[in-house]
N, C-alpha and C positions, 0 to 999 in steps of 0.2 A: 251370769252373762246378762250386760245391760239388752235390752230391745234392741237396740241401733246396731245390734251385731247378729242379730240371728237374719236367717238369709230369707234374702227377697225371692218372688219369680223370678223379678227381670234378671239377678245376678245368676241363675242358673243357667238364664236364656242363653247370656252374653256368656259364660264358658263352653256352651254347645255351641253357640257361635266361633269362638276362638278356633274349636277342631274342624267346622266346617270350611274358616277362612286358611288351614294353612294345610287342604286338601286331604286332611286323612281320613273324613268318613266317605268323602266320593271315591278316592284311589281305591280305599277297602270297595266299594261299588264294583267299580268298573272291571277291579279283580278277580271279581266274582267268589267273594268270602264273604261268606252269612252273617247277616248282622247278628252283632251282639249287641243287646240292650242296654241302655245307658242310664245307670243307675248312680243319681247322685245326693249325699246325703245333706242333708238337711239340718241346719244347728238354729234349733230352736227351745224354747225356753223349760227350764225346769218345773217340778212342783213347788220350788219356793219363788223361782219367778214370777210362775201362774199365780201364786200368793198373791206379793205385794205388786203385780203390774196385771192384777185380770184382766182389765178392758184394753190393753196393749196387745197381750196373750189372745185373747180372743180374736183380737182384729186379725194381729198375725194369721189364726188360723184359718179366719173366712178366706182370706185374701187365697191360703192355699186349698179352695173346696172345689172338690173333684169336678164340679159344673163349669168350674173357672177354666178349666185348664184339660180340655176332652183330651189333645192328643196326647197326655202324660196321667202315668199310673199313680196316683200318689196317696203312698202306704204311710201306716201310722204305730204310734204307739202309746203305751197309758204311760202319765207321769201320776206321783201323790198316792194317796190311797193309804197311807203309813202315819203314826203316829198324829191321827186327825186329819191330817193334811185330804183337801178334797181329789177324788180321782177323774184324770180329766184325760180322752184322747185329743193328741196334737201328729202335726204330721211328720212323717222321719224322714223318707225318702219321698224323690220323685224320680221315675222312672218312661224311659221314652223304649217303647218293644215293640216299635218296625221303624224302617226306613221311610216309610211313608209320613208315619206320622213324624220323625224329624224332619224331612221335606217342608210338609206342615207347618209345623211349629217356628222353623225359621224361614217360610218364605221362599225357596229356594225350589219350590218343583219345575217351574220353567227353566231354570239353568238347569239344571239336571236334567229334564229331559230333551234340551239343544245341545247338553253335552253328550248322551249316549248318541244322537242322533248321528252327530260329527264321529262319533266313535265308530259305530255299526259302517259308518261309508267308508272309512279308513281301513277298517280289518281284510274288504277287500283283494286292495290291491296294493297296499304299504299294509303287513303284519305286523312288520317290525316297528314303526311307528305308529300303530296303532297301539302297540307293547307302551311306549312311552308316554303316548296320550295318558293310557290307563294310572301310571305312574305319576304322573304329573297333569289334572286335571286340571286344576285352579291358574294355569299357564294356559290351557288349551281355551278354557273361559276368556282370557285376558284377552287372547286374538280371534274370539269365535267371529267377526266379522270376515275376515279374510283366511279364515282357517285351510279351507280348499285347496286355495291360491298358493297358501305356504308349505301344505304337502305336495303339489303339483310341482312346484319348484325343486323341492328337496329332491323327488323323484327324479325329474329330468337329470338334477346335478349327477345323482345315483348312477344315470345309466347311460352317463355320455361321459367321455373322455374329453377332459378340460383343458388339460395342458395347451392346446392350441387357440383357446377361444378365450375372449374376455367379457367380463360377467354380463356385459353388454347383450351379447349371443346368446343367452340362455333363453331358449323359445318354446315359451307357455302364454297361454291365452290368457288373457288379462294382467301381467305382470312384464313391468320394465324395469329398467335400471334403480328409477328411483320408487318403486314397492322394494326392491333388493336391500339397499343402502338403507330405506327407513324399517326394513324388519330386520337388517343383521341380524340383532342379537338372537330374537328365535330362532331366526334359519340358522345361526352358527350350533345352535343346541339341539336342534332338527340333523344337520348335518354331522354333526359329533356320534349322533347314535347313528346313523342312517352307512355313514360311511367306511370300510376298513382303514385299519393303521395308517397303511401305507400310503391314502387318497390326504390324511390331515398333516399339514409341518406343524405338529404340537405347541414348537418353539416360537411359533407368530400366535398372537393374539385373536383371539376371534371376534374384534372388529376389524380384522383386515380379511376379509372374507375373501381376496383374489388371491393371495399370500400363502391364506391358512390352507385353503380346498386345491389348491395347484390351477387356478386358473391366470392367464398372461396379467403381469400388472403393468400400468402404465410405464414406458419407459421414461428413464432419466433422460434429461436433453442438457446440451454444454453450450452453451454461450461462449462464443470466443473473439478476440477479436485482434486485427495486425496490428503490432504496434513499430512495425520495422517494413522492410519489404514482402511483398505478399505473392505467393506461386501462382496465384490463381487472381482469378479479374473480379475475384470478392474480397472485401476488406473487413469482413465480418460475415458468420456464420453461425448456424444453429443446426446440431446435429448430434444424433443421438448418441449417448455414450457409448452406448455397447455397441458401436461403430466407429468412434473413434479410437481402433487398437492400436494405433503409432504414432509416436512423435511427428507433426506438419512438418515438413521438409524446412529445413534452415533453420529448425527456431532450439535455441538453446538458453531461453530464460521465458519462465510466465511466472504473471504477477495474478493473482488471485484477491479482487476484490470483491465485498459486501456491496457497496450501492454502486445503483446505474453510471449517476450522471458521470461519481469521480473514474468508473469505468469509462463512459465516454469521454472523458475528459483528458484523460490520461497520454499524453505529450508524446513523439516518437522514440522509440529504443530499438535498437540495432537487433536484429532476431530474436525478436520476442512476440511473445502473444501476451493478452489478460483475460484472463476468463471471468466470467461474472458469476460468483460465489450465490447473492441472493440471501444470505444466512444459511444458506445446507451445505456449505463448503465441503466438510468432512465426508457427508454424505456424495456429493460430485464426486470426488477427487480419487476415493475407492474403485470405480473404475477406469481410471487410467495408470496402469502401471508404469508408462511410459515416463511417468513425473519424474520416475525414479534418476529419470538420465539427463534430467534439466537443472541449473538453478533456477530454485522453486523462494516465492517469495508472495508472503500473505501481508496483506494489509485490512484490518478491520478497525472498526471505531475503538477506540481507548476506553474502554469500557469492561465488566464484570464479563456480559457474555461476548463481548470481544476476544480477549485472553481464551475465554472458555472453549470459543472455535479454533485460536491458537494454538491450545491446547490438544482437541481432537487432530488437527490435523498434524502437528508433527508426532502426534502417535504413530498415525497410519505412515506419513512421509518424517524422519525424523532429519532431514536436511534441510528444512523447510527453513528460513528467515525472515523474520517478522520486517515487516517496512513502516518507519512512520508511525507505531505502537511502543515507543517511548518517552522517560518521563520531562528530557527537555523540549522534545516536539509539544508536550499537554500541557507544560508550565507557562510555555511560549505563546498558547495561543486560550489565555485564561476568560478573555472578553468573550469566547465562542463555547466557554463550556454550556451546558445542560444538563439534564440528570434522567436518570432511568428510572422508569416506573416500578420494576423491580431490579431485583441484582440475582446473581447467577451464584450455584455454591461457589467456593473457591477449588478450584481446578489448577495444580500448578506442577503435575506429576514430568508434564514433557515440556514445558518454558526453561527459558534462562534463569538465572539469578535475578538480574535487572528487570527482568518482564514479573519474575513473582511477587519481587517490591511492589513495583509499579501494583500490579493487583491485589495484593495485600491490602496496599495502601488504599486505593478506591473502595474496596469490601469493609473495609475498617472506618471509612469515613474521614482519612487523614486532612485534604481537603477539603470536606465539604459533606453534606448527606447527597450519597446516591450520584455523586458528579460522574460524567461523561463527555469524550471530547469525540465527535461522531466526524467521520472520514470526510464529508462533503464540507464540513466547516474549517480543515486546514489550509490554508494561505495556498494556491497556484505554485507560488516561488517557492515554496516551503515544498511542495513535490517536486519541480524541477531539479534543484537541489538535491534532492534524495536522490533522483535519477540520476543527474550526472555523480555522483558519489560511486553510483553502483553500476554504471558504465564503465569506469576505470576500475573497479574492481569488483566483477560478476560475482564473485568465488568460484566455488571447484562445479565444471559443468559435468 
């Protein structure tokens, strides 16, 4: 064994370190399971290295003298003494036989003792996360500044009924909305141990922390707007979904646009409304069943995630009619294309024939890399057109 391989201090340091940093001599701590001493061995040189590298050997061995290194035991053994060869002790092991003196040795007694500090406050009045502090230590370190704060929260969550309240209302001293939002992720791992089955919906993610824990999530809202005669002395409307449970009186066609303007823009039709998509179309449309009883008609930019919304929605409504998301409308209007910063997978499970060309063809690059023909840059006459088309024939309402 050359010198350059037998072991240093510092590499013994740095693997007591390794167990320190990924919690398991504090967990063993906080457990309260008696240490066991940590005995690591030592590969250092033979009698016939000590031979031909004595002043190497030597050095080696200074470097490990028990005066260097008080908080470790370090035990030895004889090499040589055979066939001439001189008899020499070197060291074998080094050994660390209390907690203290690991403390010690890496530096670490003030985290350790702010971590039992937080620990002993918590056994209190949360056991049960105190249970998981113990378990997960090197997490409770991570947020020792506002540690408090994030059991105090946990607990309230604990022992209020949330269904009616949003995360907003959760009333603890020093903690608002956004302490909430910037600790999710602990609190959701606080919350997971803290709370039974039936308080978590498994099936949402635990950054959705209003979702996951059952407290109110923001409501959806519907952008609508008349594009025909209107019941009421408003020509436009914003109101929540989960209130709008029926069809507006008169109206037996909505168009479902992604941008504003061509939303605002959009020319009058005989009982109908437009609803403005936004990009969450699929998401919107999920709560109106009422679509079911309309000709329904989407219009999105000719594009990868165009189709792709296309796609969601006539999942959900499979009657649904794409408008204006065809390939002579985009061949037509070649001076207005642009391109997508990315592109979307191909999605073509619920489209036409014609519409999965058409996105094929985009996805593949037929025209162009990345080409897109975005809904605001079709010609005015080029939508009136579509409309009157689709005036004389709605389809099946």
């Amino acid at each position: 064994m050359t010198p350059a391989r037998w072991t240093r201090p510092e590499e013994v340091l740095a693997a007591l370190r390794r167990n320190w940093t990924n919690g398991r001599h504090l967990a063993a701590a906080a457990n309260g399971h008696p240490f066991k001493p940590v005995d690591v061995p030592l590969k250092g040189p033979n009698a016939t290295d000590a031979l031909h590298h004595y002043d190497q050997a030597l050095a080696w061995a200074q470097a490990w003298a028990p005066d260097r290194h008080p908080r470790l035991r370090i035990r030895t053994r004889h090499i040589g003494g055979r066939n001439g060869t001189p008899s020499n002790t070197v060291p074998d092991r080094a050994c660390v036989e209390t907690r203290d003196h690991l403390w010690a040795l890496l530096g670490v007694t003030d985290q350790v003792d702010r971590f039992h500090a937080l620990h002993d406050q918590t056994i209190g009045h949360a056991p049960d996360l105190a249970q998981w502090m113990a378990d997960h230590p090197m997490k409770v370190l991570a947020n020792e500044a506002h540690w408090p704060k994030l059991v105090a929260t946990t607990c309230w969550i604990r022992d209020h009924i949330t269904a009616p309240l949003y995360l907003r209302q959760i009333d603890t001293p020093g903690v608002d909305t956004k302490f909430v939002e910037t600790n999710k992720g602990i609190l959701a791992e606080l919350l997971d141990h803290a709370l039974p089955e039936d308080r978590i919906n498994a099936s949402t993610p635990r950054s959705d922390l209003a979702a996951r824990y059952g407290f109110r999530t923001k409501p959806a809202y519907i952008r609508l707007r008349y594009l025909g005669d209107r019941p009421l002395p408003f020509g436009e409307l914003t109101v929540r979904a989960e209130e709008l449970t029926a069809r507006p009186p008169g109206v037996l066609t909505v168009f479902v646009l992604e941008n504003e303007i061509t939303y605002l823009c959009l020319p009058p039709v005989p009982a109908a409304i437009a609803i403005l998509g936004s990009g969450y179309a699929a998401a919107l449309l999920r709560h109106l069943p009422w679509l079911n009883d309309v000709n329904l008609h989407y219009w999105g930019d000719i594009d990868t995630h165009g189709f792709a919304i296309l796609n969601q929605v006539r999942a959900l409504l499979p009657h649904t009619r794409s408008l204006l998301m065809d390939r002579s409308t985009f061949l037509a209007h070649e001076p207005h294309w642009s391109t997508e910063k990315t592109q979307a997978p191909g999605q073509s499970a619920h489209l036409t024939l014609e519409e999965a060309r058409l996105a094929h063809d985009l996805g593949n690059h037929t025209y162009g890399p990345n080409l897109r023909l975005e809904q605001e840059r079709i010609r005015i006459s080029a939508v009136r057109n579509a409309l009157d088309v689709l005036t004389q024939d709605p389809g099946p309402a």
